[in-house]
Every structure is written in structure tokens, then in C-alpha cells.
N, C-alpha and C positions, 0 to 999 in steps of 0.2 A: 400665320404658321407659328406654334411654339416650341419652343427651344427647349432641350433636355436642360439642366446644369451639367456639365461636365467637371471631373473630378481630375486627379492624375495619370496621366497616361492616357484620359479619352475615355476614361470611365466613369459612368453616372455616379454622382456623388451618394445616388439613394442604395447603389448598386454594392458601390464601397463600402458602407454604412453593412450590409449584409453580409457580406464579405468579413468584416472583419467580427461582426458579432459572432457567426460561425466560426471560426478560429479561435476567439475567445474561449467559445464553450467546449471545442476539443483540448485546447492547453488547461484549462481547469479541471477537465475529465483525465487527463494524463498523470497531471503532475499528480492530483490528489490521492487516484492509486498510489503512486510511487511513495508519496507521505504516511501512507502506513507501517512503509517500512522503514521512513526513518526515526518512527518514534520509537522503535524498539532500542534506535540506537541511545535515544534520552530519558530510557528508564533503566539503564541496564547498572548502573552505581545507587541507584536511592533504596532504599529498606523498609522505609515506615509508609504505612497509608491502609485504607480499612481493605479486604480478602476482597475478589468479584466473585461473582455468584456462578455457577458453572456453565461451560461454556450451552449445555445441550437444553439450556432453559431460556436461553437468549435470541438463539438462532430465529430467524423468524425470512419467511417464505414473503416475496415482494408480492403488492397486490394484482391480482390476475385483470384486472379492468385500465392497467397500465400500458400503454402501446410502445412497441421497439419503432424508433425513429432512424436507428443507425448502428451502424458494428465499424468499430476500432482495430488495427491489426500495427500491432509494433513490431519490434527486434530487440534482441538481449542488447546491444551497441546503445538503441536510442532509449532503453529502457533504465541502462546503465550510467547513460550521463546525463538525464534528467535527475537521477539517485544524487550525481556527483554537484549539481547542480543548489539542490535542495541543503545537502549537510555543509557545501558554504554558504549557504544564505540564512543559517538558522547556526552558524560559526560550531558544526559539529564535523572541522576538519581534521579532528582527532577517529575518526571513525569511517568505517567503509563497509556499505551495503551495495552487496553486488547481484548478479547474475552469471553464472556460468551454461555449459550445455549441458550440465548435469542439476546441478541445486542451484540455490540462493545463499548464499553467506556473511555474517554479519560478523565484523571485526572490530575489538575494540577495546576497553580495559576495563577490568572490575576491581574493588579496590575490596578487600580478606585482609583482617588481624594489622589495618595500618601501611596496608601496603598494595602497591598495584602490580597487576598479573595481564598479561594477554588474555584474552575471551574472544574465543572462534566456536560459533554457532553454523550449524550446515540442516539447510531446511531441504526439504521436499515439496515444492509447491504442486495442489491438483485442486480441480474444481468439484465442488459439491451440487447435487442436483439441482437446487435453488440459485444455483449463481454467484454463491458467496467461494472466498478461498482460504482452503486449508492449507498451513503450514505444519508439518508434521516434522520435528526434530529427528535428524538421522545421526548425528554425533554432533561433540562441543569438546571441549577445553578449556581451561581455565589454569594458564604454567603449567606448573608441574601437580599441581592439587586434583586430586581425584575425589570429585565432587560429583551424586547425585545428580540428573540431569532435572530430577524433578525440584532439588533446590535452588537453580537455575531458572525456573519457571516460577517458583515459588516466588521466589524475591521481585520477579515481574509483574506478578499478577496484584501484588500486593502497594505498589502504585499507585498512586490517585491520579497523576499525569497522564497515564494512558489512554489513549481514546474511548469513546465509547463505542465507536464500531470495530477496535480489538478485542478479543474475548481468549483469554489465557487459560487452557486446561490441562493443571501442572500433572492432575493422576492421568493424562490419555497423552501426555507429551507432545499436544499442537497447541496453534495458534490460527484462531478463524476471524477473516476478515468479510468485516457485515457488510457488503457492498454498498447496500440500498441506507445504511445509516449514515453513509458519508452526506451530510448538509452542503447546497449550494445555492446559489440563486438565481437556478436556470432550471429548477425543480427536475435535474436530470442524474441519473444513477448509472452504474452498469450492470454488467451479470456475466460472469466468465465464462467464455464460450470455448478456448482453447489456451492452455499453458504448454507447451511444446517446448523447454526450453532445448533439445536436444539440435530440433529442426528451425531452429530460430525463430517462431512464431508464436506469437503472444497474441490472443482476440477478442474484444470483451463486444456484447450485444449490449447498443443501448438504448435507456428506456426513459418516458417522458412519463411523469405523476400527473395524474389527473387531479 
């Protein structure tokens, strides 16, 4: 008669092994969502870098021969301290990207004529047919300066830092995230299936590249 190996706690060692790569590739799919939005937080002071090209030439539809493997469902709380998670581990504890049950908000300072200011950005996040998500600016700030919001965009778009599955479109006042351009190497993506931040649910469909 042969013998399983047993692992910890009485569980097959080969069992674990699955177990944990599964896990793996939900915190890789979690976090790296969440990573889009703290890059916003690391381009928000820089100025120089060549224009991106518009957002509506970029967008691009994931391949239909792609199979959904699984759907994702958070909450504002766990979506929120994965965020809090990320900007100290990349030492952007000068900065806070959040979730509320209304928007997204990004806080932080931009530095005008020598000097630094508060900058509070307030998004609207909604999913677009393809899967990917729009952030569409509903108001900002920057002290007491009454500044264009589309200069606010401008200076970000204008970045080399920024991801390439960010796409900044400073004349329509959003910002779209390319789901399926996020690189991993578990060849897996997602596609937004519900942003509810009202009802506390967040759901992304995900999908395996052939």
C-alpha cells in the first residue's frame, strides 16, 4: 500500500503546493489593481516627459478566444488597506488613495511657483463595456489656487513614469485603466464586472490568455 506525503496539518503536500499557488495568483490580481492607483500618487509633482497619445486610440477590446476562469468580489475596507499597504511599501506615506461609498480620492501635494499645496482629486469610478475602468474627475483642489482641472491632467499625462495600462485624457477629464495590459506571469487579467462603491461591492471577471 502507498503512502500520500503528508504536509501540515494532514494535508497532502501536493495539495498545499495548489493551494498556495491559487492564492498566489488572487494577491497578484488584487494588489496590481490597487497599483494603478497608486501610481497616480508618483506622478502627481513631476513636469517634464514626452505627451501620451489619446486615450480613445489606446483602448483596445481583450481577445474573445480568452476563457473566464474566475470572478473576484472585494469591499471598500479590503480594497482600502491593500491601497494603504502598497504606498508604504513603495515609501509613499506622504499620500492617500482611498475609497469612499461615493468616489475614490487621491490626496497629496503638488509643488506651484516653489512651493507645496494640498491636491485632493475626487474620481468617479464606472466600468466600460470592454472591461477596462474609467476614472472620470468630478472635482480637485490644489490650496487655495484655482487651477484648470485639465492642467491637473496635463502635468500627468505628460509623465514617462506612468504605466502603460494608465491612459490620461486631459480634454474628456478621465483616466482609463487597461485592465488586460497589466503584465503577470500567470498570463491572467481581469475585466470589471461591478464597481458599487455605494453597496460596498467591487467584482472583477477573470480571464486566462491563451
Amino acid at each position: 500500500m502507498r503512502l500520500r506525503k503528508l504536509g501540515i496539518n494532514g494535508i497532502p503536500k501536493k495539495d498545499q503546493l495548489a493551494q498556495i499557488k491559487k492564492i498566489n495568483i488572487w494577491k497578484w490580481l488584487f494588489l496590481g489593481l490597487v497599483s494603478l492607483l497608486v501610481a497616480l500618487g508618483l506622478v502627481v509633482q513631476s513636469r517634464l516627459a514626452t505627451p501620451r497619445e489619446d486615450v480613445r486610440q489606446l483602448q483596445r477590446t481583450a481577445k474573445t478566444s480568452d476563457v473566464q476562469v474566475g470572478t473576484m468580489t472585494t469591499t471598500r475596507d479590503q480594497f482600502n488597506d491593500t491601497i494603504k499597504h502598497l504606498l508604504k511599501k513603495y515609501h509613499l506615506s506622504d499620500y492617500k488613495v482611498y475609497a469612499d461609498n461615493q468616489q475614490i480620492l487621491l490626496e497629496g501635494q503638488l509643488s506651484l511657483l516653489g512651493k507645496s499645496y494640498p491636491l485632493y482629486i475626487y474620481f468617479q469610478p464606472s466600468k466600460l463595456e470592454n472591461g477596462n475602468i474609467l476614472l472620470s474627475v468630478k472635482d480637485f483642489s490644489v490650496g487655495s489656487f484655482q487651477i484648470p482641472q485639465k492642467m491637473v491632467l496635463q502635468l500627468l499625462s505628460k509623465n514617462k513614469n506612468i504605466p502603460k495600462f494608465v491612459q490620461i485624457s486631459p480634454k474628456q477629464s478621465t483616466i482609463t485603466i487597461l485592465l488586460s495590459e497589466m503584465d503577470n506571469d500567470f498570463g491572467i487579467y481581469a475585466k470589471a464586472n461591478t464597481i458599487d462603491l455605494y453597496n460596498d461591492k467591487i467584482v472583477f471577471d477573470l480571464y486566462q490568455k491563451k
